[in-house]
N, C-alpha and C positions, 0 to 999 in steps of 0.2 A: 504493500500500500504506500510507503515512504518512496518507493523508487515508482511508482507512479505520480503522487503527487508532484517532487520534485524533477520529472521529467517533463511535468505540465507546466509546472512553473519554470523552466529552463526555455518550452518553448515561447510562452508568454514574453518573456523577456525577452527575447530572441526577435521573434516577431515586431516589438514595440520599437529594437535598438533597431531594425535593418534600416531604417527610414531614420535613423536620427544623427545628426553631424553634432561633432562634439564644442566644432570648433565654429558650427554657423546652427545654434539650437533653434534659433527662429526662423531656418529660412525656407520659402519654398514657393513656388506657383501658385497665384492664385488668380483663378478664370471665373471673371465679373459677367453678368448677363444681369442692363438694365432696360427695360423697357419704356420702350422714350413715346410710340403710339399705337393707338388702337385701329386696326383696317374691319374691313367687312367681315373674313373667316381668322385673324390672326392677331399677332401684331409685326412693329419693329424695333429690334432689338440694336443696342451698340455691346458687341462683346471685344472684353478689355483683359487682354493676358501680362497682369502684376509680376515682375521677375521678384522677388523680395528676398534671393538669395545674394550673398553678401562677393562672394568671390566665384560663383557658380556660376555663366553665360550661357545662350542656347545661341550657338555657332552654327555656321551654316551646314548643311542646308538649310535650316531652320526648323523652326516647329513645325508639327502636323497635330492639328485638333480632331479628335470621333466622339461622336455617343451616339445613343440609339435614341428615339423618339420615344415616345409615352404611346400615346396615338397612332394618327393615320398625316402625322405634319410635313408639310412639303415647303422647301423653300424657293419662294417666287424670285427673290433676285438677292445679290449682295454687292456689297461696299467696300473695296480694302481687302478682299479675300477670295476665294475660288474655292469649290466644291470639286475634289479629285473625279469625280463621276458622276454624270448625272442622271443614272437608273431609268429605270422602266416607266415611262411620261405618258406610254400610250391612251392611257383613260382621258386625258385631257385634251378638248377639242382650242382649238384657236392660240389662246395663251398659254405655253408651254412653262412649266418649273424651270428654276435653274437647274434644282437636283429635286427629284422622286425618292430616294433611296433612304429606307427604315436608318439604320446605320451611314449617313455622310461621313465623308472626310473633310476639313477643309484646310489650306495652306493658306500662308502669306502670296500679294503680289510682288513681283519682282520688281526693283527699283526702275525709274522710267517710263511705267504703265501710263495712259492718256489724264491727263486730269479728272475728267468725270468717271473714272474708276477707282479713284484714290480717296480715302480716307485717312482722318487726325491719327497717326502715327501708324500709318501702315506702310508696304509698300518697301518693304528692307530685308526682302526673302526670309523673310523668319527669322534673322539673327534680331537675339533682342540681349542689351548687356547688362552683367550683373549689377546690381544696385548697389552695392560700396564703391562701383568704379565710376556707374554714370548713371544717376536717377533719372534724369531726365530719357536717356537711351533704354530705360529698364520694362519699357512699354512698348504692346504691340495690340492693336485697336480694329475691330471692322466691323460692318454695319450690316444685319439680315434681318429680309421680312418673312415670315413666316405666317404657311395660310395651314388652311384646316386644323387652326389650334384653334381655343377657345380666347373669348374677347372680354374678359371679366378677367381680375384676382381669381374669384373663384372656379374659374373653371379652367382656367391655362394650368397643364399639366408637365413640371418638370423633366425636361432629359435626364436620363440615365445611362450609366456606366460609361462614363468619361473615361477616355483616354489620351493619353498627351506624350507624343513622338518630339524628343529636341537634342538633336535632331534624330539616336536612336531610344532605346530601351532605358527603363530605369526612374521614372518616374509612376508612381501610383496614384492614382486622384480617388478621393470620398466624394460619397453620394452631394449633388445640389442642395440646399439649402436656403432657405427663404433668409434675406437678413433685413432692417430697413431701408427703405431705399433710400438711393444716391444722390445726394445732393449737387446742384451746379451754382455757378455765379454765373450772371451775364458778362460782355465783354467790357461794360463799363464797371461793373461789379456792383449795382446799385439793385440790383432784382436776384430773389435767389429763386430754382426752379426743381422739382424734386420728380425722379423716375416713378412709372406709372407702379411699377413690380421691380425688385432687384433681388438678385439667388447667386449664391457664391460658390464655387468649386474651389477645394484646395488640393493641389498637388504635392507629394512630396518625393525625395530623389533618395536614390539607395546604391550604393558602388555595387554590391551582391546582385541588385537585379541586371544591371546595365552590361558587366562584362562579367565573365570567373576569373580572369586575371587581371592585376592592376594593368594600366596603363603608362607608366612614369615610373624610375626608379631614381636613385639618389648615391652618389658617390663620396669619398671624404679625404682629406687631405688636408696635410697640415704643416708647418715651417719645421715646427720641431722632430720630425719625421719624414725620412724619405721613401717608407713609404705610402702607396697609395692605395684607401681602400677603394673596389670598386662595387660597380652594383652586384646582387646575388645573381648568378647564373639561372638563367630562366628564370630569370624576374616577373617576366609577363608573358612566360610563359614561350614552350618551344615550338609551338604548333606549326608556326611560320619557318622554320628551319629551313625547308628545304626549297622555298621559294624567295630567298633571302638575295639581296646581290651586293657583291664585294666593292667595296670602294673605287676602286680600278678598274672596274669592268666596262665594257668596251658596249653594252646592252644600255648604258646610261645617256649613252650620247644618241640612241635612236628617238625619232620623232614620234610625238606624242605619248610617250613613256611617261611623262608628268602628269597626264592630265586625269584628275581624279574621276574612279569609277563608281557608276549607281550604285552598288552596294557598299562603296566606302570601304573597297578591301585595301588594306595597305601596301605595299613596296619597301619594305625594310631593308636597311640596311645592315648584313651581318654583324653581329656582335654575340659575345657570352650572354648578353642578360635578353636580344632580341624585346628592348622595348623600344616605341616609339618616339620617345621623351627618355632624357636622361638632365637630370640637375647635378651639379657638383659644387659642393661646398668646401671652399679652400682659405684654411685659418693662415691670412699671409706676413701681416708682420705684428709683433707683441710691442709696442708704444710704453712709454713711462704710464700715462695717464688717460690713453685708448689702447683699443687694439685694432685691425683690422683684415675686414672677411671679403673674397672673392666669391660671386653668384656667377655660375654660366649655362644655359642652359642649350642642348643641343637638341635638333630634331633629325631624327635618323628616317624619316619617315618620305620617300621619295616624292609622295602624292598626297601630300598636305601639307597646307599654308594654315599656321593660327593667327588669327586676327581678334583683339580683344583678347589675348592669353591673360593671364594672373597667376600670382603663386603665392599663397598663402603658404606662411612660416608659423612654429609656433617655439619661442625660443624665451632661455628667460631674462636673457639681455634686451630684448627689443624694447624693455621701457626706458632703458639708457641709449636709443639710437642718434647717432649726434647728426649724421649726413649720411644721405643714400645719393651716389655720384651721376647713373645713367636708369634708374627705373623710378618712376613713382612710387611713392607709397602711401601707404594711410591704417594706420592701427585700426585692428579689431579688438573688441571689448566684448566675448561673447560674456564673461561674467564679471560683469561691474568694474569692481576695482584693479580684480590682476589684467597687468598689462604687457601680456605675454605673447602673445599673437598677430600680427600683420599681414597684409598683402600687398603686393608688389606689381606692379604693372607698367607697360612700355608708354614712352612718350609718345603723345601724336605726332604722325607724319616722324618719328626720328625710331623708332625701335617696338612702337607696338604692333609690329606683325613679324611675326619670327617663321622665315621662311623654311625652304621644304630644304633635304637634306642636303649635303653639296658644302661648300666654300663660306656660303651666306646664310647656312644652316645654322645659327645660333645668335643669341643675346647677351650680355653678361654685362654688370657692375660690380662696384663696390661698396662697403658698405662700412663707417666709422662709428665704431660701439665704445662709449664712455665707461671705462671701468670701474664696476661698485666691489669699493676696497671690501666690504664685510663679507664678501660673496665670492669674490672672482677668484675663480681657480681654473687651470686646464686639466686638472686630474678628471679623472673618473667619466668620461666625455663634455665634458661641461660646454664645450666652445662648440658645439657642433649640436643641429636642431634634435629638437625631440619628435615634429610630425611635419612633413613637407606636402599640400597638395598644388598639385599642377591642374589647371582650369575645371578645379573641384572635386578632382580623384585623388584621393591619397596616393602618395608613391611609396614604392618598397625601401626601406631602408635598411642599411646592412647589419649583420647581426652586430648587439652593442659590444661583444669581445675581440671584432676584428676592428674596432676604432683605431686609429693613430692613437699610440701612445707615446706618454713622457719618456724621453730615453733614463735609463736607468744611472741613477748619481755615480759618480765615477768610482772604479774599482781600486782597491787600496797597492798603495805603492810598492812595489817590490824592492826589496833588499837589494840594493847596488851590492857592485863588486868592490870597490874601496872597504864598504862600510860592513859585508862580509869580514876582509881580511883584520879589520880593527875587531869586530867581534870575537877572532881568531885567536888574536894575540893575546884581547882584554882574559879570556877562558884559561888560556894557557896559565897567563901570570899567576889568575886564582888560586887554580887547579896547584 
């Protein structure tokens, strides 16, 4: 009975953690549907996708939104977005649906769409960027009328079982949700105006559902040590082994080998750990009254450009950061006071797109850390992070007994030969 219980309770907890980031507790998707008016069989809705995750982006291709219908609800047109298919319309004489289809899909438009197809924040292929880097970039918005629903509060019946692709697997969304509705200001801000219905989806992300191997590993190195730790071999796993291609190879120079494929299969470049991302953290020189740390980040990845990357740190020096030289940053505070945690991100237009593998395959800065005399030590890993994610996937890091260590204090002096034959003599005389 005890080994049942506690294997419920093991799953329980299991279940609640898959979905929870340690280092962003509050963050996650949240897809808004307000009802702005009422038609003859329906209404129109402006549906609004909140990024509210702190260092987590939805990179291109972008998002893909599903649920099923409650009813028999068809949508007659859209604003800002597009319906992957538009199903079985037969029954409908004259004016045709945009989409029929119990279960839609619907995308982002691609940037450069006509005017009258564009809606307030749409129109960015679905990348939408994480909300600690750019709130304003952290939205993605479009406009659908919907018939054969009902025309009242009471009788417009909920979508169910959301689903939310950004751009693959890995996010989970809860049932809709009625909350109150959404308020507006006018553009002079002198009138306010409130949605007719608004119902909230929350989505949340789990590295477990998304991939079974990380993504990103983490290497370490240090001045006081020559040598270098690297990442764990099959870091992210070997699966890719044997479609792997060697830096030198003569297959890299052919045409359109770059160009990324619908499934998003990658082009890796051989290595031990065979991941896409690798970070290195390199402890470079020890200061009377700083120290300082080298960040570089490579991608091995032949057929992917990150655009909007980030890399949250969580280290315990980072409330002493004096200057970060080549990346942006701005501290994370997932719990209040300790101020442990940061993320880091490329300048515009100067380093925030960290190209595909090659020559111009990587980023790197440095980074100037004030030393707190009551604390600072390099024993015991001190000077090297405790959790590194790369655009919100945890990377592997190497086991903590293959860290650089302190070289061992110097080994005691041996007995010269002078000071031998004085011993010699001193023994003699005694003797």
């Amino acid at each position: 009975m005890r080994l049942v219980i506690s294997a419920f309770c093991g799953l329980v907890l299991f279940s609640c953690a898959v979905a929870y980031d340690p280092l962003d507790p509050n963050g996650n998707i949240t897809i808004k549907w307000d009802i702005m008016s009422w038609t003859p069989d329906g209404y129109v809705a402006t549906v609004t996708v909140h990024n509210f995750q702190m260092f987590r982006h939805i990179m291109n291709p972008g998002w893909t939104l599903g649920w099923t219908w409650a009813k028999r609800e068809v949508i007659w047109s859209m604003v800002g977005a597009q319906a992957t298919e538009q199903g079985d319309c037969s029954k409908f004489k004259g004016n045709i649906p945009h989409c029929c289809k119990k279960t839609p899909t619907v995308v982002d438009l691609l940037p450069g769409v006509p005017y009258n197809q564009q809606f307030s924040n749409c129109c960015k292929g679905g990348v939408v960027a994480a909300w600690g880097q750019d709130p304003s970039q952290a939205i993605s918005s479009f406009q659908v009328s919907v018939g054969q629903a009902g025309t009242t509060n009471r009788t417009v019946k909920l979508p169910k079982n959301f689903t939310l692709l950004a751009p693959g697997p890995g996010y989970s969304c809860g049932p809709a949700k009625v909350v109150p509705s959404t308020t507006f200001l006018t553009p002079d801000k002198r009138r306010k105006t409130q949605a007719l219905m608004t119902w909230n989806v929350t989505c949340t992300y789990s590295q477990f559902l998304a991939r079974k191997n990380p993504s990103c590993c983490v290497s370490l190195s240090s001045f006081y040590n020559e040598t270098i730790t690297p990442c764990p071999s099959c870091a992210c796993g070997c699966h890719n082994k044997k479609n792997c291609v060697k830096s030198d190879s003569k297959i890299l120079s052919m045409v359109g080998l770059h160009t990324p494929k619908k499934d998003n299969e990658p082009l890796l470049r051989c290595t031990h750990h065979m991941c896409p991302i690798r970070v290195h953290w390199h402890v470079k020189v020890n200061y009377k009254e700083y120290w300082r740390v080298k960040i570089a980040i490579t991608n091995f990845n032949y057929r992917m450009n990150h655009s909007l990357w980030s890399l949250a740190v969580q280290h315990p020096n980072l409330n002493n950061l004096t200057q970060v030289f080549s990346f942006n940053y701005k501290p994370l505070l997932p719990y209040g006071s300790i101020n442990d945690t940061g993320m880091f991100y490329g300048m515009k237009y100067f380093n925030d797109l960290l190209m595909e593998a090659g020559p111009t395959g990587n980023v790197q800065s440095e980074l100037l850390l004030q030393k707190d005399k009551d604390a600072f030590t390099f024993k015991q890993g001190w000077a090297f992070p405790r959790k590194i994610y790369f655009n919100g996937d945890e990377c592997m890091m190497p086991p903590p007994d293959t860290y650089p260590f302190l070289p061992n204090s110097a080994p005691p002096r041996l007995i010269t030969f002078p000071l031998s034959i004085f011993l010699l003599f001193f023994f003699l005389a005694v003797w």
